[in-house]
ZAZAPA-753404 format. One record per residue: residue in one letter; x, y, z of N, C-alpha, C in turn. Coordinates in Angstrom, 3 decimals. Atoms other than C-alpha are relative to their C-alpha. Layout:
// residues N
+------+----------+----------+----------+----------+----------+----------+----------+----------+----------+
! type !       nx !       ny !       nz !      cax !      cay !      caz !       cx !       cy !       cz !
+------+----------+----------+----------+----------+----------+----------+----------+----------+----------+
!    A !        X !        Y !        Z !        X !        Y !        Z !        X !        Y !        Z !
...
+------+----------+----------+----------+----------+----------+----------+----------+----------+----------+
//
This chain:
// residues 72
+------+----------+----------+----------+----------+----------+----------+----------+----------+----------+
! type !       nx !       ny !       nz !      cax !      cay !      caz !       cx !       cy !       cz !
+------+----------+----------+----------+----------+----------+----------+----------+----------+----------+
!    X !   -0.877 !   -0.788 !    0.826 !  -10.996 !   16.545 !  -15.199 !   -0.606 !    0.032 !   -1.400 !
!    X !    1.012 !   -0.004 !    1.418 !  -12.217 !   17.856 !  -18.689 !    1.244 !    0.243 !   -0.643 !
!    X !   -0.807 !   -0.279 !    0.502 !   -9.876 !   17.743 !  -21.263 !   -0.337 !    0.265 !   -1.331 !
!    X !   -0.007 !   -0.185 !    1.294 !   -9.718 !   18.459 !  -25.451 !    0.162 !   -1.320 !   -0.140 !
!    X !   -0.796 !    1.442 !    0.539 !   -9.335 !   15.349 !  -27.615 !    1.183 !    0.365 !   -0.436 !
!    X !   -1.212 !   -0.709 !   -0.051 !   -6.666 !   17.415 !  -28.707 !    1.146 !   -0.895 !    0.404 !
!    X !   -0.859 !    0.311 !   -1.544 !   -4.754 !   17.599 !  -25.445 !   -0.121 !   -1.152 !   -0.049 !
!    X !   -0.106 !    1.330 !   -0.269 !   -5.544 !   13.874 !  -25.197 !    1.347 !   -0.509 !   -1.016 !
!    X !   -1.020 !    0.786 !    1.200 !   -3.746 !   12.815 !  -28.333 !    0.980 !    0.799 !    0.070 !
!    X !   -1.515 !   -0.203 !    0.521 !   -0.713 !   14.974 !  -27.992 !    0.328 !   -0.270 !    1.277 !
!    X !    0.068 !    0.507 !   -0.537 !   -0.581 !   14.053 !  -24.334 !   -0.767 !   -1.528 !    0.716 !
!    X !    0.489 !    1.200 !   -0.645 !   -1.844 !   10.294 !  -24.053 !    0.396 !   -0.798 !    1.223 !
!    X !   -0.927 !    0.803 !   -0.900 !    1.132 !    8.643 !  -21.854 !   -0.961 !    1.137 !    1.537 !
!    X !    0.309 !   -0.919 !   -1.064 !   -0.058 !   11.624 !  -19.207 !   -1.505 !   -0.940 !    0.393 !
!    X !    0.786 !    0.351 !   -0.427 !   -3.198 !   11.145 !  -19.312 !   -0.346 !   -1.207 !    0.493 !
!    X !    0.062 !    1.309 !   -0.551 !   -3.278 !    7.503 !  -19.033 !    0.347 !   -0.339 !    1.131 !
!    X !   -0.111 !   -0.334 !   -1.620 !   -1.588 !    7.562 !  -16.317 !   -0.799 !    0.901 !    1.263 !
!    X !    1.087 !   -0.414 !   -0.726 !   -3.910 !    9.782 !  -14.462 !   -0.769 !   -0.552 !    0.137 !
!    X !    1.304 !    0.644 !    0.267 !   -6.871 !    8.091 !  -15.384 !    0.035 !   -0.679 !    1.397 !
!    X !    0.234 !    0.817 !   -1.276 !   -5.878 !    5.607 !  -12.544 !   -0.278 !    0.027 !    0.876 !
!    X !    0.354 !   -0.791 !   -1.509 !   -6.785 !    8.193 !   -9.684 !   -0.837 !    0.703 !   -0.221 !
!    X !    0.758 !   -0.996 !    0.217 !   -9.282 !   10.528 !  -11.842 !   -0.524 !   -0.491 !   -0.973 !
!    X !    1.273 !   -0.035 !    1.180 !  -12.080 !   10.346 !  -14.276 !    0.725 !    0.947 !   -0.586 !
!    X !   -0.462 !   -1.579 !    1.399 !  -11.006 !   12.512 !  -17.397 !   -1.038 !   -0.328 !   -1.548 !
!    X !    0.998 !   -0.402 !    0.773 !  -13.677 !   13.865 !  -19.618 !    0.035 !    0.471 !   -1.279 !
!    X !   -0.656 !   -0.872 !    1.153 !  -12.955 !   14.308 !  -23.048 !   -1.113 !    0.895 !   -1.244 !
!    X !    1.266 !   -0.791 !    0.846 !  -14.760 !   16.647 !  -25.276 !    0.644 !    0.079 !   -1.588 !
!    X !   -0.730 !    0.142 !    1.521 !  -14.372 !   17.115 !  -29.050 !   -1.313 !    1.423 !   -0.311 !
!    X !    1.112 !   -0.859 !    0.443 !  -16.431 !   20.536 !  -30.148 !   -1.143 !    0.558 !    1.032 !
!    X !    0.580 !   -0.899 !   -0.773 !  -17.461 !   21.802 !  -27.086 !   -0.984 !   -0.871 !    1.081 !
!    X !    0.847 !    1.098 !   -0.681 !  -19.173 !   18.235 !  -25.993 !    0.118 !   -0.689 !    0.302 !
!    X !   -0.437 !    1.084 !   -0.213 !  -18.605 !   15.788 !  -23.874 !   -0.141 !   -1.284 !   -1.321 !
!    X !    0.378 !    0.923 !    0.913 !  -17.939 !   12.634 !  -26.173 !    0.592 !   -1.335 !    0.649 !
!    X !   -0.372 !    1.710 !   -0.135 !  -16.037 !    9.954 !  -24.231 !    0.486 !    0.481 !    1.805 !
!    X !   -0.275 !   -0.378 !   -1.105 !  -14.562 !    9.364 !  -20.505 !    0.724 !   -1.547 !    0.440 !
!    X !   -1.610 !    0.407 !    0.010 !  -11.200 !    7.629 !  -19.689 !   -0.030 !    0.238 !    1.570 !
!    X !   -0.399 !    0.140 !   -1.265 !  -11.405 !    5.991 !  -16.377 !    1.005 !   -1.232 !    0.674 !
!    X !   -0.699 !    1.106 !    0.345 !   -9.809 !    3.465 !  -14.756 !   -0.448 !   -1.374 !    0.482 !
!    X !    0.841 !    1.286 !   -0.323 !  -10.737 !   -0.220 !  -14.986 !   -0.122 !   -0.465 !    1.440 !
!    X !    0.343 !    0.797 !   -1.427 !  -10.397 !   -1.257 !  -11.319 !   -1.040 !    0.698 !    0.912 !
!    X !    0.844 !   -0.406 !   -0.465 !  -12.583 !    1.687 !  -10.478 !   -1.595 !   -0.874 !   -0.022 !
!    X !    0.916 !    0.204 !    0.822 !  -15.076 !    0.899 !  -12.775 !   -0.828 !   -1.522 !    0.805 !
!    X !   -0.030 !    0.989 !   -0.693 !  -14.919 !   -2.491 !  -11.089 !   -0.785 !    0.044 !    1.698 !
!    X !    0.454 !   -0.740 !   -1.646 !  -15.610 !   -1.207 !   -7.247 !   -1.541 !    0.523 !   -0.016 !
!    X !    1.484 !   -1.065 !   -0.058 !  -18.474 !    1.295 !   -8.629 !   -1.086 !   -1.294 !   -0.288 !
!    X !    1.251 !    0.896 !    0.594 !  -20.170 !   -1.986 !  -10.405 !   -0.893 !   -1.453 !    1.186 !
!    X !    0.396 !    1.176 !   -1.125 !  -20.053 !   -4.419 !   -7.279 !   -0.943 !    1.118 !    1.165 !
!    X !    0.906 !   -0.962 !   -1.174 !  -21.011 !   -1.252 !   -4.995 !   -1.699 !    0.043 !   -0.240 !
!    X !    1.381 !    0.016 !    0.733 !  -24.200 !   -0.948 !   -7.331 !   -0.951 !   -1.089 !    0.311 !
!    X !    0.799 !    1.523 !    0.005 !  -25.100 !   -4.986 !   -7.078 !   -0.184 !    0.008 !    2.059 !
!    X !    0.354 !    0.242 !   -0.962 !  -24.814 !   -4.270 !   -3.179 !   -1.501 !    0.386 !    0.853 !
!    X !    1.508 !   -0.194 !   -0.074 !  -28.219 !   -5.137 !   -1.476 !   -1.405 !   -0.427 !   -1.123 !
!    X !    0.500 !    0.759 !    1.187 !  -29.495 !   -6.932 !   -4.592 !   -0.877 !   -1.183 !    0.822 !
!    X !    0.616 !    1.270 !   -0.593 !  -30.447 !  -10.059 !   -2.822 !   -0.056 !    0.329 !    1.313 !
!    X !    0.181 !    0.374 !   -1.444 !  -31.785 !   -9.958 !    0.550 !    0.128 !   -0.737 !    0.781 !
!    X !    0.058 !    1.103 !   -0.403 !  -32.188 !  -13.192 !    1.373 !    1.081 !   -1.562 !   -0.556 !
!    X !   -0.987 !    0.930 !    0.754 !  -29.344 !  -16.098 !    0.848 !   -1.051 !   -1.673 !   -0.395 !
!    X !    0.586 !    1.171 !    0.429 !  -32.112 !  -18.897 !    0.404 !   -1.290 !    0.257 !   -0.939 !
!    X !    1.048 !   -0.165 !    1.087 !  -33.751 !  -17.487 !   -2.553 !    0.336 !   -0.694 !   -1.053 !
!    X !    0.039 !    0.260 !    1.823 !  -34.378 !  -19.000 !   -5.815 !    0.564 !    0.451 !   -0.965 !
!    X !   -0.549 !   -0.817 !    0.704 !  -32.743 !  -18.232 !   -8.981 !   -1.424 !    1.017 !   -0.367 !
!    X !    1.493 !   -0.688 !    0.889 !  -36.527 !  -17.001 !  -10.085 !   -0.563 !    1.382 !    1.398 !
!    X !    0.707 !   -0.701 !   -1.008 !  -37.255 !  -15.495 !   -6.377 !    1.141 !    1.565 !   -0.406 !
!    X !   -0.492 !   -1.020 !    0.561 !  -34.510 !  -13.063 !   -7.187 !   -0.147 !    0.583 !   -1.417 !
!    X !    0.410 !   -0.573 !    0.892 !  -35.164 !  -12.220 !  -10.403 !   -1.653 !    0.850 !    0.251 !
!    X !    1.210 !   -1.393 !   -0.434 !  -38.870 !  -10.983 !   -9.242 !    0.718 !    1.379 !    1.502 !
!    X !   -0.324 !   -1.210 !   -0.863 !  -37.212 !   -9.014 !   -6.577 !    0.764 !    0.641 !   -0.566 !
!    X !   -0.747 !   -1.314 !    0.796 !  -34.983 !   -7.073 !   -8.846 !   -0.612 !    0.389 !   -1.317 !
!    X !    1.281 !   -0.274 !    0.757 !  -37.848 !   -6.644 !  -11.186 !   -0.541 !    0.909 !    0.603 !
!    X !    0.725 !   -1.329 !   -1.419 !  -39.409 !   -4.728 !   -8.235 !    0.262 !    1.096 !   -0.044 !
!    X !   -1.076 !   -0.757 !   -0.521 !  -36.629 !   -2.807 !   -7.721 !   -0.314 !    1.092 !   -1.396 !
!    X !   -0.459 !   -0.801 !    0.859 !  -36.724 !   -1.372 !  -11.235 !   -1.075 !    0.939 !   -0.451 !
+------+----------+----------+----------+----------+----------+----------+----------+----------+----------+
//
């Protein structure tokens, strides 16, 4: 959802509430400038990301660090 900062600030209670089921995109001058999601997503997307990180459960703290070195 793309909204005005506007629209944000004379509807906040709204939006906030949305946020919890939708990304909302706020623009100020024609440009995105910020984005109002909601924390437990944010949460989900960041563990989904770390999945497949470690291959192996009897690695090193150091053996993983060169394998996500690799990776990058």
């Amino acid at each position: 959802m793309l909204i005005t900062a506007t629209e944000l600030k004379n509807n906040i209670g709204k939006y906030l509430a949305l946020a919890a089921t939708h990304d909302i995109y706020i623009t100020k001058n024609g440009k995105s400038i910020a984005k109002l999601t909601s924390a437990a997503a944010d949460k989900v997307a960041l563990l989904d990301s770390l999945v497949g990180i470690v291959p192996d459960g009897n690695l090193t703290l150091n053996d993983i660090k060169k394998e996500r070195l690799k990776k990058q």
